[in-house]
C-alpha positions, 0 to 999 in steps of 0.5 A, spaced: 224 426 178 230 425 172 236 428 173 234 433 168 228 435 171 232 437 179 237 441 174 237 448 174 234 452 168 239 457 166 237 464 164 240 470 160 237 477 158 239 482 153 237 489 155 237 496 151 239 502 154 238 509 150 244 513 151 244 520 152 248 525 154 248 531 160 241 535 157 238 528 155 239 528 147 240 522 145 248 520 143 252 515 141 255 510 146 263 511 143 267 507 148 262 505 153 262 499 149 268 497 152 266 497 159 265 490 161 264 484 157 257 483 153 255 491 152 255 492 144 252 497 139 244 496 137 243 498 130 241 504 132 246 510 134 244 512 140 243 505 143 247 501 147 245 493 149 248 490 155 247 483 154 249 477 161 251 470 160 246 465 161 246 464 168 243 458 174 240 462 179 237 468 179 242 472 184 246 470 179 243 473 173 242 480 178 249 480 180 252 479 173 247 484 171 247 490 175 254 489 175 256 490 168 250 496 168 255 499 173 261 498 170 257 502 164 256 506 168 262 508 171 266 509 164 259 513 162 260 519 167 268 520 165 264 521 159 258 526 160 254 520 158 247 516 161 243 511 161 235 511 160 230 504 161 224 507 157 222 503 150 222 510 146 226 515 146 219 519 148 220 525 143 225 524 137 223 526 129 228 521 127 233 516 130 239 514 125 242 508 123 249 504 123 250 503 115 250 496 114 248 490 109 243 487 113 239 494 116 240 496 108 237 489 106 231 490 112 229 496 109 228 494 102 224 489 105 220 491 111 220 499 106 219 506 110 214 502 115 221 499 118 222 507 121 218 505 126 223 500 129 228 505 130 224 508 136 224 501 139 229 499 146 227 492 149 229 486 153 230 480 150 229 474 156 232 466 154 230 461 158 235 454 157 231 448 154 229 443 157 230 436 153 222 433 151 219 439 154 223 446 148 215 445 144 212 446 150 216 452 153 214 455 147 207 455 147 207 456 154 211 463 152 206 465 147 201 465 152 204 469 157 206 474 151 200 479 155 206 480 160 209 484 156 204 489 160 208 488 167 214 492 165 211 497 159 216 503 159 214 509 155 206 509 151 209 515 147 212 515 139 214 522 137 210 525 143 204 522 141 200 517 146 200 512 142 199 505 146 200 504 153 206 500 150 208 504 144 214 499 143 210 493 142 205 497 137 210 500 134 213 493 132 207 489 130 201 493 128 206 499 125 213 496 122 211 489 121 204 490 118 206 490 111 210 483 112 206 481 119 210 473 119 215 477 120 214 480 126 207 478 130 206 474 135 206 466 131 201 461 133 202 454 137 206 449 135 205 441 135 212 440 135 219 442 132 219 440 126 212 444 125 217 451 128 222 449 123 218 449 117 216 454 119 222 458 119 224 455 113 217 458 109 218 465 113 225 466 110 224 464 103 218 469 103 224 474 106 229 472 101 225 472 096 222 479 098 230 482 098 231 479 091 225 482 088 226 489 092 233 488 088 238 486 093 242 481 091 241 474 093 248 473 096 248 479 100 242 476 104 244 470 104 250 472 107 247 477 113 241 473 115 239 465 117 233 463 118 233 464 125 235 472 124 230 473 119 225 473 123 222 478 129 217 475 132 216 475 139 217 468 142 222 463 138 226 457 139 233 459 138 237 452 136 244 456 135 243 459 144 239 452 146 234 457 149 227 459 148 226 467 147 222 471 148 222 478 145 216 483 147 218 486 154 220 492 153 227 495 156 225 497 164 229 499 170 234 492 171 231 490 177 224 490 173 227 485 168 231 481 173 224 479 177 220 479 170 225 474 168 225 470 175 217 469 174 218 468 167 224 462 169 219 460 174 212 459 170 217 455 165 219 451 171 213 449 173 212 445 166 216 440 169 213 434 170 206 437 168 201 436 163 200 441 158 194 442 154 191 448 149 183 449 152 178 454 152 180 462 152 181 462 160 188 459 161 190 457 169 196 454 173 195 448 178 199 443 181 196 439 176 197 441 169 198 448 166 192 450 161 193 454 155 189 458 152 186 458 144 190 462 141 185 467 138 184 468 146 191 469 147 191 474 141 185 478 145 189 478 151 196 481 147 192 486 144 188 489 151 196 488 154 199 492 149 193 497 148 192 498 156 197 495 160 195 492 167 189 498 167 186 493 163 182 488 168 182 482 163 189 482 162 190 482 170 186 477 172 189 472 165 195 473 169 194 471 175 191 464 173 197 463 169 201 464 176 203 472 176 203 477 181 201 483 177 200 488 184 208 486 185 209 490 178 210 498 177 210 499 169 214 505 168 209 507 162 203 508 168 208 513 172 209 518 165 203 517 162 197 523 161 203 528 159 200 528 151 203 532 147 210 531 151 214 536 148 222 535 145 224 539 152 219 535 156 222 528 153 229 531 155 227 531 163 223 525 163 230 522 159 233 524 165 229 523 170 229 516 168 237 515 168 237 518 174 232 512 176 237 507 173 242 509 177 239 509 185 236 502 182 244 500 181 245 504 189 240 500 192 243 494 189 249 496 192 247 497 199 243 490 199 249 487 197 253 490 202 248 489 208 
């Protein structure tokens, strides 16, 4: 085993929160980005991205984690202010945006459709690359994307059930469809010059859309590289040294914290194992990590977005490639079959949840303690 190989794979989240007040309407976070170190404005109003640095174990990655929710937390109840998981705000006509050159310029680009993504809170996991292994890292990612399923956290879009992951619908098959390189799923590459030129073919078509839209060439230049100007889900990101993965929706702390030690623990196994792309069933051994075609992956994703983990296909997938799907609770199978939900009615779910985020924080606490 090479000294790279007994090392630990870093791993870092980036994790969006709805914020609301007391009646659970949607407000602005205000000073609660000053509660602790990586908590900053989405592009949205009403929601506040808690970010972790990259951390070498997971007890790490949850302490630094519940730890700066906390502190959120504690400026946010001197303020009448709460926190909600929930990838959707569940019921909300209409979610406004901060003013900026770069939500301006999405807007021409991506059109009305664009709309959509402003309903949308999510998880962002970075996973360290590994030297040699970064290509295989990313395709193994695009081949757990169904594992969004294990933490789908609201099937609602305006009070509507729209999919058991509303978010996930919401970004590929809504907001994105117009320009769907920018924001579906990619497929495989053979190497990284493959991704590059990719990334490169994708922000010429972006530019060049900007320009014909009538933004000038210099302002997009200036808010966007070609690594910002796409969305897709699972991407090799050279400026953090990492492979993102995009698609979970945000969920309550301790969700995300075990999804990203499964997830950091599928990309471990990769060391010093064959990977290879075959068939449309995929599975884990101690041997080799077997990947499926694409087009099985495509079908997969679909079921999972769709369906979540009712979907008996999606469960079975995930469990050859090495998941534990019954160790899940997907938030959006506790609150589905409540459609239509109401304005009032979204309002309580809003708060229920804030309220489970907060026990989450206090169980944690205990545990440390004990």
């Amino acid at each position: 085993m090479s000294v790279h190989e007994s090392e630990p794979i870093r791993q870092s989240v980036e994790v969006e929160y709805w914020v609301i007040d007391d009646d659970g309407r949607l407000v602005t976070p205000g000073p609660l980005v000053e509660a602790t170190p990586g908590a900053e404005r989405e592009f949205v109003e009403p929601v506040l991205e808690v970010k972790t640095t990259p951390c070498e174990t997971t007890a790490a990655l949850r302490e630094e984690l519940f730890g700066r929710i906390r502190a959120v937390l504690e400026l946010a109840d001197d303020l009448g202010k709460r926190l909600v998981p929930l990838a959707t705000p569940v019921y909300a006509d209409e979610i406004r945006e901060l003013p900026s050159d770069r939500t301006r310029v999405q807007n021409c680009v991506v059109g009305e459709d664009f709309e959509y993504v402003r309903h949308c809170a999510g998880t962002h996991i970075h996973v360290e690359q590994q030297p040699g292994r970064a290509v295989d890292q990313l395709n193994a990612l695009v081949a757990i994307d169904p594992a969004l399923a294990l933490v789908s956290s609201s099937p609602y879009f305006r009070g509507q059930r729209i999919a058991d992951g509303a978010r996930s619908k919401l970004y590929r098959w809504m907001a994105y469809n117009s320009v769907p390189h920018q924001g579906w799923l990619w497929s495989y590459v053979a190497d990284e010059a493959e991704w590059n030129r990719r990334l490169e073919r994708r922000y010429e078509d972006f530019v060049t859309a900007a320009v014909d839209a009538g933004i000038d060439r210099h302002t997009v230049e200036a808010n966007f590289d070609p690594e910002s100007a796409v969305w897709t889900p699972v991407q090799l990101r050279a400026e953090f040294g990492t492979v993102e993965w995009r698609s979970p929706d945000t969920a309550l702390q301790s969700q995300v914290v075990q999804l990203t030690d499964d997830v950091t623990d599928f990309v471990g196994r990769l060391r010093g194992t064959d990977v290879r792309i075959d068939g449309d069933t995929g599975r884990v051994s101690e041997r080799e990590i077997v990947l499926p075609e694409f087009d099985a992956v495509l079908d997969y994703v679909d079921d999972a977005i769709r369906d979540g983990v009712a979907a008996p296909e999606v469960c079975a997938y995930l469990d050859r490639m090495g998941f534990d799907v019954d160790a899940y609770d997907p938030i959006s199978r506790d609150i589905d079959g409540r459609e239509p939900v109401s304005p009032e009615a979204a309002r309580e779910l809003r708060l229920d949840y804030a309220d489970r985020l907060e026990r989450d924080v206090r169980r944690a606490d205990r545990a440390r303690l004990d």
